[in-house]
C-alpha positions, -999 to 999 in steps of 0.1 A, spaced: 577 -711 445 593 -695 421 619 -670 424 596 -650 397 569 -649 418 587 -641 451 602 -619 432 569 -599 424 556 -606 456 584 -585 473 579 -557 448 543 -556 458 549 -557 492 579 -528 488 550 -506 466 525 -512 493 549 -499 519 561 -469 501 526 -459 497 516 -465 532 544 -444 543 541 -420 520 505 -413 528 520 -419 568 511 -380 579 483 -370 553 459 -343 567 485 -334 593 504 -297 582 520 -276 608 488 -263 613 456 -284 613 450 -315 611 420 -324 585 396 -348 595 367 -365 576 331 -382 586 304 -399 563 270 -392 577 234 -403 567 218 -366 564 191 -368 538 186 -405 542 162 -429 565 183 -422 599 192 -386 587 184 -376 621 208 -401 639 234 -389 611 225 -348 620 229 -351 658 264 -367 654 276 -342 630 265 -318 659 283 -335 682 311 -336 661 315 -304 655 310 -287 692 341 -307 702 361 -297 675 347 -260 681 356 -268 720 392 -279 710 400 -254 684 393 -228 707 414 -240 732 444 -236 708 440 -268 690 463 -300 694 501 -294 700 494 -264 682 470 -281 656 436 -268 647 412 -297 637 395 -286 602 360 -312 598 350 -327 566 315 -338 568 299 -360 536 267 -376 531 260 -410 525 221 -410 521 225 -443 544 234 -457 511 263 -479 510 273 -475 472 270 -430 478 294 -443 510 325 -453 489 317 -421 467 320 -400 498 352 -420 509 367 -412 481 361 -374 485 373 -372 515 404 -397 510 421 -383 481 408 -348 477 403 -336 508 432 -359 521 415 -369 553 442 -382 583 410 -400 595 378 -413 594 355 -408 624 325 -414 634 312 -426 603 275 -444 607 263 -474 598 278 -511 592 273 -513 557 285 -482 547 315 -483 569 321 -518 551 320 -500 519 343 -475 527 371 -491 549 387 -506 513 395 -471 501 404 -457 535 428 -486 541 444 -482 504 458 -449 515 464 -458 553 433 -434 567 422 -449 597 383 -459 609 377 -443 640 350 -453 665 325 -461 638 288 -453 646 271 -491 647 276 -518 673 285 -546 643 317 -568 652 331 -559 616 343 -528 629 374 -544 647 368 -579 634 384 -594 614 415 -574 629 434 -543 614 457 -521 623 437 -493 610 401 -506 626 395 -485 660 355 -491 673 343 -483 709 308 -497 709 295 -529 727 286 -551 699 248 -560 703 262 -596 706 277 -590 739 253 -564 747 225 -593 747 246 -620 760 250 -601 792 223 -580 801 196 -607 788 203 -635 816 205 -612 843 175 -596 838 155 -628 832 166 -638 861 157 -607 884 121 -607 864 116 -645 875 109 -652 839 95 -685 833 94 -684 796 119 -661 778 116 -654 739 124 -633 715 111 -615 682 138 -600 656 145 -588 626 154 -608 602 190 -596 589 225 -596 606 216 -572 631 184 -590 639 203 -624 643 230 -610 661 206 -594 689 189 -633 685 225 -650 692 236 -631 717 208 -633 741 208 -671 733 242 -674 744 237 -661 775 210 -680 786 227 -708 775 253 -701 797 231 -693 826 215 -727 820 182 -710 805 170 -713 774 153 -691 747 118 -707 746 103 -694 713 119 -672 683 99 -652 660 111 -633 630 102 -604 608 110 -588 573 128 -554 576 102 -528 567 74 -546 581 47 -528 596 25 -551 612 31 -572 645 2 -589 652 7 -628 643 43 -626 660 30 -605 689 -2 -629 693 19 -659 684 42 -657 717 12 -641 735 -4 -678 731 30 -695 742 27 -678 775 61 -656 769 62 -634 796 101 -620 783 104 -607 751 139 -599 737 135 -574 708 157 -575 679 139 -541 668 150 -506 660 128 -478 663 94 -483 645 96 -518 647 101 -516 688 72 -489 691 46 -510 667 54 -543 687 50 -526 724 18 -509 708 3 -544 694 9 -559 723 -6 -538 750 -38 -534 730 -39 -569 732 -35 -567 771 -3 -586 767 24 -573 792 58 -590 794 90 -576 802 104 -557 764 141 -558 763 160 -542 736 194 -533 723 213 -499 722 196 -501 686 163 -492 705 176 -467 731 162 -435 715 140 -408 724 123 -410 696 109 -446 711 88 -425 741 84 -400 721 67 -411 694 49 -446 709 38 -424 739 29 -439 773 25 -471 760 63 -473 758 67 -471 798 82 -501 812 108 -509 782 141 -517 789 177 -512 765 211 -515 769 231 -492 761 264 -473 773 264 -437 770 231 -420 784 209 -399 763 213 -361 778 184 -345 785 181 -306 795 169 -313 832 194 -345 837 195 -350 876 233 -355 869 246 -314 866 274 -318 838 250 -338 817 230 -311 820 253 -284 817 267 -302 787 227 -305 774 222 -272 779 255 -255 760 243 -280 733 212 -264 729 222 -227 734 248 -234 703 226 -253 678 187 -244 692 179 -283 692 179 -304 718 207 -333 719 205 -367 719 227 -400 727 237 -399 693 251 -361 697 267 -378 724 282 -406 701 301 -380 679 312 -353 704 332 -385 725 350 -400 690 361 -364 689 371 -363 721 388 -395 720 406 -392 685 418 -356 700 434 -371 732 454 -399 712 464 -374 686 477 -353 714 495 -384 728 508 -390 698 533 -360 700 542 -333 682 554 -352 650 521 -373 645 521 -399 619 494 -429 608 523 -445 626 525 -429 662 485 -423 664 484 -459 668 513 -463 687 494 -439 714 460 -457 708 478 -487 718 481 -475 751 454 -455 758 430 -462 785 400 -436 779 382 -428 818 346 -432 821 330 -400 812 300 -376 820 281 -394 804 285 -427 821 306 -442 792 325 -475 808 368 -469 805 379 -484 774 409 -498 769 431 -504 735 458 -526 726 486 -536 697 457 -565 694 429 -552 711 404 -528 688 371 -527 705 375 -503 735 349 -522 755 327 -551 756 303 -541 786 270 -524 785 242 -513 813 204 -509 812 180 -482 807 140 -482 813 114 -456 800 97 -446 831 75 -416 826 83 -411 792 121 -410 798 151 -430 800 164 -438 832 196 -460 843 186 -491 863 217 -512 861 252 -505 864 279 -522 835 276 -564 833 308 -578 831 
């Protein structure tokens, strides 16, 4: 090589370190420290994107009022994204370099968190606990990638063997969508069969946006299925249970987190009973058997006259957990010693059932375990306990 080119390699390196340290403590003054979230709230899943914007913001209200973080206050930037990737890096770009964000959090959505990380990572703003289960979020690794969610990968590769098995299935399949996250829900509950020594006996496939179930539905109805693994979201999940019970078809439904809603029971109604999702924080409702999940439900609802939902859930922990690092990180925090703490942190299970998670110098996802849910009488209850 040439001593030209190492030459300008050095330089490049030298300019890419000044910045990073010059940008080491942005949104953190003596007394706030400025956070930032993109959000879909006027797009497809603006209603996933309101709740964790709720979420969000009762912890920071929680934390403020308790006089803040070493003496910080926590000011939240909130931007929308329409669920649109390309309105994502617009949004990023806001938040970056005019309101001068120390971090990302939160922010929903695996393509629009794609988008955005570039111009996040150009100024040395970190992506905090991301709202989507996609293994991009801490793969491939970066110092400035934090994610706490179960991919649907492992989620599937666990969960789907075991339950098989309990269910005596005979003849496990699976019906997905036909993307990433369709494929992923698809390869991880075909690993783990695999590794159980099962197999996955038929795969059918649909176009996102389709409405209409009935050939797959009929299709592993006629191969004697009696598990079906869904790699379905929300009206997807609902318009496959629906086909097949009016075709008196009745296997066991599993899907992933990506199907543990409450919009699932209630909009597909009774005939939703009997489904099953993982998933790792539990959806709050007002009469929760457990009291601080209801407690928590119910201040919820008392400050924003709505009820809350797992996604509310989603937001108020990143908070929560960004807050507690940030805290760890000492008086003089810095891009710098915010990961230094993060390192080290072991976050506790919470009210909410959340497994601890654990970070590392090389370890970004906070956990890899996830437990199951079923709809029984039109609500989410926990059957299983974490699958290691």
């Amino acid at each position: 090589m040439k001593l030209k080119t190492i030459a300008a390699i050095a330089a490049l390196a030298g300019a890419t370190g000044v910045a990073l340290a010059q940008n080491s403590n942005q949104g953190v003054s003596k007394t706030e420290i400025t956070i930032g979230s993109i959000q879909d709230l006027s797009g497809p899943i603006a209603g996933f994107g309101k709740q964790v914007r709720l979420g969000m913001m009762l912890r920071v209200d929680e934390i403020n009022e308790q006089g803040g973080i070493n003496g910080r206050k926590l000011k939240l930037y909130v931007e929308d994204s329409a669920y649109d990737p390309k309105k994502a890096v617009l949004a990023a770009q806001k938040l970056v370099n005019q309101d001068k964000i120390f971090a990302m959090i939160g922010h929903i959505g695996t393509a629009q968190n794609l988008a955005a990380m570039p111009v996040q990572f150009e100024k040395n703003v970190i992506n905090f606990f991301p709202v989507t289960a996609a293994r991009e979020m801490y793969e491939p690794f970066h110092r400035l990638k934090y994610s706490f969610a179960a991919t649907y990968y492992d989620q599937m590769r666990t969960v789907t063997p075991r339950l098989a098995k309990e269910k005596g299935a005979k003849k496990v399949c699976t019906m997905y969508q036909d993307d990433e996250f369709g494929l992923e829900v698809m390869r991880g509950a075909e690993d783990g069969l695999k590794a159980a020594g099962m197999t996955l006996a038929e795969k059918t496939s649909y176009k996102r946006g389709a409405t209409d179930f009935s050939s797959q539905i009929q299709k592993m109805q006629a191969s004697g299925c009696d598990f079906v693994v869904l790699g379905t979201i929300i009206r997807e999940t609902i318009g496959a249970i629906g086909t097949a019970r009016k075709l008196g078809y009745s296997p066991t439904f599993l899907g992933s987190s990506a199907a543990y809603t409450d919009l699932i029971h209630k909009l597909g109604g009774p005939a939703m009973n009997g489904l099953y999702a993982t998933h790792t924080s539990q959806h709050p409702y007002l009469d929760e058997a457990s009291q601080p999940i209801r407690f928590w439900a119910n201040k919820y609802k008392t400050k924003f006259n709505e009820d809350p939902t797992v996604f509310s859930v989603y937001g108020y922990s990143a908070i929560d957990t960004f807050a507690a690092a940030a805290r760890k990180a000492g008086n003089n925090l810095t891009t710098d010693a915010f990961i230094k703490a993060m390192d080290t942190m072991v976050v506790p299970s919470d009210i909410f059932g959340s497994p601890e998670a654990t970070f590392g110098p090389k370890k970004r996802l906070g956990n890899e375990t996830s437990r199951m849910s079923q709809i029984t009488d039109g609500k989410w209850k926990v059957v299983s306990d974490y699958v290691k």
